[in-house]
N, C-alpha and C positions, 0 to 999 in steps of 0.2 A: 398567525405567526408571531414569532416573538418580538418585540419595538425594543427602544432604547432603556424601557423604563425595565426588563427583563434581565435577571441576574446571570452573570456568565463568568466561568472559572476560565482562565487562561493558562498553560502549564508549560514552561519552554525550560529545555536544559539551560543552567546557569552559566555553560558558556558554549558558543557555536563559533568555529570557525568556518570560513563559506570563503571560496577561489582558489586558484591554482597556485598548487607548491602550498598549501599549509597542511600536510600531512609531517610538515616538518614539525609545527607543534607538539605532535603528543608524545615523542622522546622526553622530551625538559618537562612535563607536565607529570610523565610516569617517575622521572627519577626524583623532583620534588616530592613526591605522596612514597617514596620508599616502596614501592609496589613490586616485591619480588618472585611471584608465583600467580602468572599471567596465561590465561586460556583464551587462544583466538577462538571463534565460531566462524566458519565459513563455506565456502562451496568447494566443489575440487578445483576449481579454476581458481581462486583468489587464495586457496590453501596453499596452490602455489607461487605466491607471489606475497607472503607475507612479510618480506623481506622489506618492502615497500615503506613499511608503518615504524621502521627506523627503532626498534624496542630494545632494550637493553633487557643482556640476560639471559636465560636459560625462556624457552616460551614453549608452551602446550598449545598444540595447533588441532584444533578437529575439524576437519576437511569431508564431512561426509554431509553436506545439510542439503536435504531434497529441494527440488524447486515448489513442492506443496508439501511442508512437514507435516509428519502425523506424530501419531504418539509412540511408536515403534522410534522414530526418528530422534525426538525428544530424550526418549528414556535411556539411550544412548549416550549423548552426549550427558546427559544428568550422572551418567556412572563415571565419567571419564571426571568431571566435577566434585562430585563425591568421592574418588580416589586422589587425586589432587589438593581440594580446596583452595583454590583459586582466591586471591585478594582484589584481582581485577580482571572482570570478564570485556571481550573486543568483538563485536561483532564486526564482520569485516565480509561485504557482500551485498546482496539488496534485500528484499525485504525478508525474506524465509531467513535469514542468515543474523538478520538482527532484530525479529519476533525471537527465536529460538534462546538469543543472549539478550534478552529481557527476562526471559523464564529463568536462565541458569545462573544470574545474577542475586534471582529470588528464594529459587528453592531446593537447593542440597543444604540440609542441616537446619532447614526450618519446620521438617515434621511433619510441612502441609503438602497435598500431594494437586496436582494438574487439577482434578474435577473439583478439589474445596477450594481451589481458588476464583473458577469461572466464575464470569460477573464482573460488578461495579466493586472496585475497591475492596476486597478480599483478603488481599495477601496481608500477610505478618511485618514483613519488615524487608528491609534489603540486605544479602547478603554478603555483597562482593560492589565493589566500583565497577562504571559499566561506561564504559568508551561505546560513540556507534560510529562507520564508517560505510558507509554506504557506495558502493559501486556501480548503480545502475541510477536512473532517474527515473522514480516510479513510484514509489510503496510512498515515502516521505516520513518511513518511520523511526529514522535516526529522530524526529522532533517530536513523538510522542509516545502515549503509555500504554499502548493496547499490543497485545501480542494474539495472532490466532495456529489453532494446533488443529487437523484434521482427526476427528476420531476414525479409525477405521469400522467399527461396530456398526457405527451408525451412522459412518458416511458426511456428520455433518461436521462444519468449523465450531471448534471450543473457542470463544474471546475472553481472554482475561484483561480488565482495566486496572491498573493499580498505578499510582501517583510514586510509588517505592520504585517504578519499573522505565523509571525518566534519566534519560544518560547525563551522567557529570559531566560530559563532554561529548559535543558529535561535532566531526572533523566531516565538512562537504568539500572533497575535491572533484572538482568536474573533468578534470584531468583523468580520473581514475574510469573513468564513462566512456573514454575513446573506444576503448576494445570492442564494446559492444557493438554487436552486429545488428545489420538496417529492421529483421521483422522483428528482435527483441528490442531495438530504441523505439518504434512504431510503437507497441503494443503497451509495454511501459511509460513509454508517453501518452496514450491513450488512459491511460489508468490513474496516471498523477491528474487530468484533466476530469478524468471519472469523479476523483475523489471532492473535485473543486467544483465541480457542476451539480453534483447531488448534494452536498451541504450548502449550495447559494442556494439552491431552489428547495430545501428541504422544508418540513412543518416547523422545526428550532431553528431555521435559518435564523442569524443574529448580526445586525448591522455591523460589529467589532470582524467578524469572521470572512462577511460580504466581502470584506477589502482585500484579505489575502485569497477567497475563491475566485473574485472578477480577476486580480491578477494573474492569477496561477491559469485559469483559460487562458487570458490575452498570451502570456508568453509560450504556451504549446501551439496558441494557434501561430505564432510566427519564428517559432526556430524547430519546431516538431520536423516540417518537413525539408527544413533546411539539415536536422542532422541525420537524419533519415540519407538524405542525397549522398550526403557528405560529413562521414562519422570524423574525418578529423578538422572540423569549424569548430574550433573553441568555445566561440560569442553561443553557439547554440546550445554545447554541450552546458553551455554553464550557464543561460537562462532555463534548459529543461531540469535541470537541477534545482533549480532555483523553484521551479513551479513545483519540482516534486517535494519540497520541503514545506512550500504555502500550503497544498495538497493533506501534508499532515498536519498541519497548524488545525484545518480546518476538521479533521479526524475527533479529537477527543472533546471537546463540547459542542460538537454540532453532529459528526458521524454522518455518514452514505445514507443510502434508502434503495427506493427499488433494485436499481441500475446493480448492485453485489446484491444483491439477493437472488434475481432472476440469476445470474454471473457465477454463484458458487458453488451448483450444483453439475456446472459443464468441469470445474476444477477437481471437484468430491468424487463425484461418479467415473465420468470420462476423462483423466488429467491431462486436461487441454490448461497452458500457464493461465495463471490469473489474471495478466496483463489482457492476453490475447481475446480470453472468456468477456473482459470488459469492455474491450471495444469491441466485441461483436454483438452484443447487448444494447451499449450507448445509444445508438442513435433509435433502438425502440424504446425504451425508457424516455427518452429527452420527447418523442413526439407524442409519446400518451399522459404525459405529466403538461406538458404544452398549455391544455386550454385553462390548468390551473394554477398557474407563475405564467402568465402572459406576456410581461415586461421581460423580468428574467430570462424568457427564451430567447428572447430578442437578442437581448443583451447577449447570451451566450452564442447564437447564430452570429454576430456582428465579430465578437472574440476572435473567433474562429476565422474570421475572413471570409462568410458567408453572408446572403439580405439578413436583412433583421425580419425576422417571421416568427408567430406563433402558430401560424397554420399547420396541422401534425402533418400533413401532406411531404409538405413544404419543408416541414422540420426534417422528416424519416429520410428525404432524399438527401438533402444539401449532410446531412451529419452522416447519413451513410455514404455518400460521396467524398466527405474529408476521409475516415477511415480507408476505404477501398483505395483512395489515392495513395495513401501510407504503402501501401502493399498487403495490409489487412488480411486474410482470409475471413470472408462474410454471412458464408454457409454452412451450420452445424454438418449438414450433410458429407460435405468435406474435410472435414472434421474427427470423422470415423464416429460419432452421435451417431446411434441406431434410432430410428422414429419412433419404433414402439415403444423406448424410453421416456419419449415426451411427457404422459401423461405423470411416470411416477416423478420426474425432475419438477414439474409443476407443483405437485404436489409438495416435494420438499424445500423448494421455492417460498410457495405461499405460507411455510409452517415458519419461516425466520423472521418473527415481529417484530425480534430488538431494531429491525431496518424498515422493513413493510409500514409499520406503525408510525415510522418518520417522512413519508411517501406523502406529499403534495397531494395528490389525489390516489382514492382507494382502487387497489387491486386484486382484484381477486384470483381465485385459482384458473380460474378459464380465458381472465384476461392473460396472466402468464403464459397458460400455455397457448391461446392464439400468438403471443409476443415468437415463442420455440416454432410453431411452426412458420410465420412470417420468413425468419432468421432460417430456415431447415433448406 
């Protein structure tokens, strides 16, 4: 794994605001840059409430963004873009809603199309300012530069990385997270913690990163199921936020591993949310990675409010036991997952290396699919 002596890029918008009530910010922020032809991205729930974001002016609202976009979904709002031209793109939503305005920020009128861009660093140039605002505490991608798109053809997530696709501004209001309901705060919190447990424990794990993943556990393990109980605690709504912005810190030079890879094929195939796909994964991931991050596991068991164990035993129950607590559902079976899908989700599983490849310890196709039926 990586030491201190290991080079590591760090990439954070150059301005974040973070707590409640600074949604006030980005009025005075839009009409300083003269930004007069302004596209929000959003869900149909936050399309309507865009009101919220205080904008001066005439605003192009696209209100259709799936909770797993694909490229039908994309190509869409790229026309509404393309008709427009937009001088400053708003993602305003959780993570589907501002992947989607990371793309449309980038590419109407630069020629290049979704598939030349996939990959590390691809795109041309930015072509619009890009506000992110995040409504849920989970993805943590208001803080960094990866966007994913479902292909339908082939079932799997497209990730595009570009450094062009980093917002001039992400507003965290944790205020804006009350509405959300107790199985999507669970699941979503589960997933911001996903993101921070698999880059502590990864093969690029990096001591700069360590810092914001050990915190990002610590603070889901102790307000997750406090806003779970009780969606209007502020303190919680605004440390899970908090964890889901560490969550992305630790995204673009460190990135997930198994735990979303086993996780993307319940999303792809069967559109079970991504949140929920990854806490029902977590706690097999975390116990077959166990005997190789030892410490780490501890550490991550202790986070959480659980013994400090690296026993898999020991790990699979106490982390399936946090989850289930949440209100979780734990059983692909229940699920609507047919079994005799198992083998080909494994299969498309083990085919995703840009993750697998960052995996503590090696897994293979049969370890996956023993993980699906464990979880079935």
């Amino acid at each position: 794994m990586p030491d201190l002596h290991s080079p590591i890029e760090l990439l954070r918008p150059p301005r974040i605001e973070f707590g409640g009530g600074t949604l006030s910010v980005i009025r005075p922020w839009v009409e300083e840059r003269g930004f007069r032809r302004i596209l929000v991205v959003a869900d149909a729930f936050n399309a309507g409430r865009v009101d919220l974001l205080g904008l001066p002016g005439a605003v192009t609202v696209f209100g259709e963004v799936k909770p797993e976009p694909d490229l039908p979904n994309l190509e869409k709002v790229l026309a509404v873009a393309e008709a427009m031209n937009p001088d400053l793109v708003i993602g305003f939503g959780g993570g589907s809603a501002m992947d989607l305005a990371k793309l449309v920020a980038v590419l109407p009128g630069s020629g290049q199309t979704l598939h030349e861009v996939v990959g590390p660093e691809k795109v041309a140039g930015r072509r619009a300012a890009l506000i992110q605002v995040p409504t849920t505490a989970g993805t943590g991608s208001e803080g960094g530069t990866r966007a994913l798109v479902t292909d339908p053809a082939t079932q799997n997530k497209l990730a595009v990385q570009s450094r062009h696709m980093l917002a001039d501004l992400a507003v965290v209001d944790p205020d804006l997270t009350m509405t959300v309901p107790p199985a999507v705060t669970a699941a979503t919190g589960v997933d911001a913690m996903a993101h921070c447990t698999e880059a502590f424990t990864s093969r690029r794990a990096h001591p700069i990163i360590d810092v914001y993943a050990l915190e990002g556990i610590r603070l889901v393990g102790r307000f997750l199921p406090r806003a779970v109980a009780d969606g209007g605690d502020r303190e919680a709504r605004a440390g899970l936020a908090l964890a889901s912005m560490y969550g992305g810190f630790c995204l673009g030079p460190v990135n997930t591993t198994a735990g979303h890879a086993v996780a993307y094929p319940l999303g792809t195939r069967h559109h079970i949310p991504h949140g929920l796909a990854c806490a029902l994964i977590f706690p097999h991931t975390l116990a077959f990675n166990a005997p190789s991050v030892t410490d780490k596991t501890g550490l991550v068991m202790q986070a959480l409010g659980l013994p400090a164990s690296a026993d898999p035993g020991a790990v699979l129950e106490g982390a399936h036991r946090f989850c289930e607590g949440l209100g979780v559902e734990m059983r692909l079976s229940r699920l609507g997952v047919p079994e005799d899908d198992l083998g080909a989700m494994a299969t498309e599983a083990h085919a995703i290396r840009r993750l697998l490849d960052n995996n503590p310890r090696d897994l293979g196709r049969d370890g996956i699919l023993a993980m699906y039926k464990a979880a079935f």
